[in-house]
Residue, then its C-alpha position, 0 to 999 in steps of 0.5 A: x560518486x557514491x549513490x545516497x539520498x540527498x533529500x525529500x521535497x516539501x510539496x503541498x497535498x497531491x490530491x484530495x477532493x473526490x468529484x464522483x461519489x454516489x447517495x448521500x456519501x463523502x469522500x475524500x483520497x487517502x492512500x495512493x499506489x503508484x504504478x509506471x502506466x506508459x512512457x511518459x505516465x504514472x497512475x496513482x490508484x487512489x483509495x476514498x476514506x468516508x468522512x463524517x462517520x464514526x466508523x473506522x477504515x470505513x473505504x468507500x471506492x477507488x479512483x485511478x489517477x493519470x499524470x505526466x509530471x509532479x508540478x503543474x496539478x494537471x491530472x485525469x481521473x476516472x473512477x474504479x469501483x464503489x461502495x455498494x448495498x446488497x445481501x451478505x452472502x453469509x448471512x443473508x442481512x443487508x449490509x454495505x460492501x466496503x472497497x479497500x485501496x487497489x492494488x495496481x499492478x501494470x506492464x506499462x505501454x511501450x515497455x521492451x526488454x532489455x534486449x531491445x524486444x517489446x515487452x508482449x503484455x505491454x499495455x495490460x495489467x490488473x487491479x487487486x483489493x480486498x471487499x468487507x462487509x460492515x453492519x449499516x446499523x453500527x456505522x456510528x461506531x468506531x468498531x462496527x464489528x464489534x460482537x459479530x462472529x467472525x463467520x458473519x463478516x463477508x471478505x473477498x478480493x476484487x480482481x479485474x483485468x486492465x489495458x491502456x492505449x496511451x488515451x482509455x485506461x479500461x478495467x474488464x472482468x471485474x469480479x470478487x472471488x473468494x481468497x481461495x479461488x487463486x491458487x490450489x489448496x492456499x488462501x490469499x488475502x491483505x493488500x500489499x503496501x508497496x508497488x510490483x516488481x517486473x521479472x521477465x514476462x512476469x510480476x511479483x507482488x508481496x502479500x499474504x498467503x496461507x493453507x486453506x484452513x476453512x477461515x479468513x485468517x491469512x498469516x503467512x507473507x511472501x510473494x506472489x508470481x503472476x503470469x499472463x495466460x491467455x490474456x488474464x494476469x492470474x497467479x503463478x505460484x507463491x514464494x514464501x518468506x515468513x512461515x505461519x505462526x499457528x501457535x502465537x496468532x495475533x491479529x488486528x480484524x480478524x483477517x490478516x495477522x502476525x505479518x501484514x502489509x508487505x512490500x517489495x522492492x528491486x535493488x541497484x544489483x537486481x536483487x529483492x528487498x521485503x519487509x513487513x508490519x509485525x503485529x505483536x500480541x498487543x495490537x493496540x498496546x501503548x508500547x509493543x515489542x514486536x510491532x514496533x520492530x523492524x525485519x529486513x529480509x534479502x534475497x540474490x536468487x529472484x525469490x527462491x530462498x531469503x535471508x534476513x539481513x537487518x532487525x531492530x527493535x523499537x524501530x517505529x511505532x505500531x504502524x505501516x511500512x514499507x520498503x522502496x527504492x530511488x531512481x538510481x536503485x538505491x532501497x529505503x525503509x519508509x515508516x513512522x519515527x519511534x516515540x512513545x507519546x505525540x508533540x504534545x506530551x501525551x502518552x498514547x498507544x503505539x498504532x495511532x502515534x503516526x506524526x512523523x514519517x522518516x526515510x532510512x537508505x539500506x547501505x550500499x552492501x545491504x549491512x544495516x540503515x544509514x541515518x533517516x531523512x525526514x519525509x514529513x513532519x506534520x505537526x511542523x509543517x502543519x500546524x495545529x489541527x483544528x479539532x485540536x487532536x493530533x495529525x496521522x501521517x501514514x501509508x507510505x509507498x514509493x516507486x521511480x516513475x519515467x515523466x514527460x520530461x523523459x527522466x525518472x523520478x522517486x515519488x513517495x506516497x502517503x497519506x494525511x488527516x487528523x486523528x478525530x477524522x479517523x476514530x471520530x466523525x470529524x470533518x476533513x482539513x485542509x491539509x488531509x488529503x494524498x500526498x505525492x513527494x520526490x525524494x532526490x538521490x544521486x547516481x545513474x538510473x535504475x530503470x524499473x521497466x525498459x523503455x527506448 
């Protein structure tokens, strides 16, 4: 039988509510990256949307997630960081620390390999996510950015190294370390929007690289080799697949641009998937060419050299993507449908145009995109908003987990509001929240880690 997709569960919200926040702050859980963390575990490092401030992407901390099924809303969560008040480090001015999603990146316990021998760093792991300083005096606006130089807006990356014993999940050496402080002569920076990819000892993860130029602006995208030395997961080396572009520099906030958001992905035959979110010279244009495009690169050679393998134009709308891959190794785009105006006939520009999420598989012989499957059609599902604006749903990512019942499951992240909730002060609905859907295929597993 041919390996193929057959559909995409309609459950409810996973996850929503936040117990633990600090000061007269609210939150709520948005953006969720999975990760394999024992036998019989996943975790969802969650990230936590202000609500009720006017600010946009205002991220206030993360949570980590432990469950070992999909059903039952039995789950543990502790905290990973918050939103702190302190001094900007560039200008001296008290400012608040903003603590965009987590990467998670984790060998999981009990993990062999595939000759039978335990995985040696089986159990650790570390966290990865990107620090930005907002202007407390400018919350109540959308872009809080607006008139500050660039060289007064701090950015770093906090990185912290991470164990499990099958009971404490621990983070140590928590640190935020300047983008230039990973690899020699190079600057990293901008989150990856997809799960890492073990290779032997190693992990790989997609991201955004660059020479180290003096500025904040990362514009090339790849992947990054981490290793274990002496009991910390630091970087390797970097493979790179899309080369900066000085000439035609387009940006979004002034710190990731031209390609953002990588992802990655293993395939059915071993070999690697990686896309990426083209930004255009329109950012917030209503119809942009390049950043509606699609670009699928391949590689057969565990990184080292890469081959586009599929591009097409008007494939989505302005927004994120991301590639993943099924329990039986079968890789699919996951982005927003394309479309020019929202459910109710209203022209719109490109980036907020979020309403339907759909599923492209990649052919068997890597060729092009069989027809999609739709993950989420929030206006169908949902209903009317009762702010009366239009739904965002968004974010995706997707990873096989191993659960309790011993077998692999495709899980697809992504998140859910209402569009005032994000460029508004509007208040949460009952369907904003984190969402965690199976998507069912068939085919023998494709096993992401090694386990008996």
């Amino acid at each position: 039988m041919e390996n193929k997709i057959t559909g995409i569960a309609r459950t409810n919200r996973f996850c929503w509510d936040v117990s633990t926040l600090m000061g007269n702050m609210s939150g709520i859980y948005q953006l969720a990256h999975p990760a394999q963390l024992s036998p019989t575990e996943f975790a969802l490092s969650l990230n936590i949307r202000a609500c009720g401030v006017t600010a946009i992407d205002l991220e206030i901390g993360n949570d980590l997630l432990i469950a070992d099924d999909l059903q039952s809303g039995q789950y543990r969560v502790m905290p990973l960081d918050r939103y702190t008040f302190g001094p900007n480090p560039l200008t001296g001015k008290e400012v608040l620390f903003a603590h965009y999603p987590k990467n998670l990146a984790f060998v999981p316990l009990g993990a062999k390999h595939a000759d039978g021998t335990p995985h040696p760093y089986a159990g650790t792991g570390f966290i990865i996510g990107q620090i930005l300083s907002f202007p407390i005096e400018a919350l109540d606006k959308s872009n809080c950015f607006d008139g500050i130089p660039e060289e007064e807006i701090f950015y770093g990356l906090e990185i912290g190294q991470c164990t499990y014993d099958g009971k404490d999940f621990k983070i140590r050496d928590l640190q935020i370390r300047k983008i230039s402080d990973f690899l020699p002569g190079m600057v990293i920076g901008g989150g990856s929007l997809g799960s890492i990819v073990p290779d032997g000892d190693d992990m790989l993860i997609a991201f955004n690289c660059d020479k180290d130029v003096g500025k904040k602006e990362v514009r090339g995208c790849g992947v990054l080799r981490w290793k274990n030395k002496n009991g910390n997961w630091e970087v390797q080396e970097y493979l790179p697949i899309i080369e900066p572009d000085y000439e035609h520099f387009h940006t979004m906030n002034g710190v990731t641009a031209n390609y953002v958001e990588p992802s990655l992905a293993r395939a059915w035959d071993g070999s690697l998937i990686f896309t990426a979110r083209e930004i255009g010279p329109e950012p917030f244009g209503y119809e942009t060419k390049e950043g509606s495009r699609l670009t699928v690169w391949h590689s057969t050679d565990q990184g080292k050299s890469w081959k586009v393998i599929i591009e097409k134009e008007n494939f989505h709308t302005q927004t994120p993507l991301s590639v993943g891959v099924t329990a039986s190794g079968i890789p699919y785009i996951v982005a927003n449908e394309f479309c020019t105006h929202n459910s109710k006939g209203e022209r719109l520009t490109s980036i907020i145009l979020r309403e339907k999420l759909l599923v492209w598989p990649i052919k068997q012989d890597f060729s092009g995109l069989e027809e999609p499957i739709c993950a989420c059609d929030a206006p169908v599902e949902f209903g009317e908003p009762p702010n009366q604006s239009f739904w965002r749903v968004d974010h995706p990512i997707g990873l096989p987990v191993r659960l309790k019942d011993g077998k692999w499951h495709s899980i697809l992240c992504f998140r859910t509001l209402e569009h005032l909730e994000c460029d508004s002060n509007a208040l949460p609905t009952p369907f904003t929240g984190s969402y965690v859907r199976e998507i069912f295929s068939t085919g023998n597993d494709f096993p992401l880690w090694i386990f008996d």
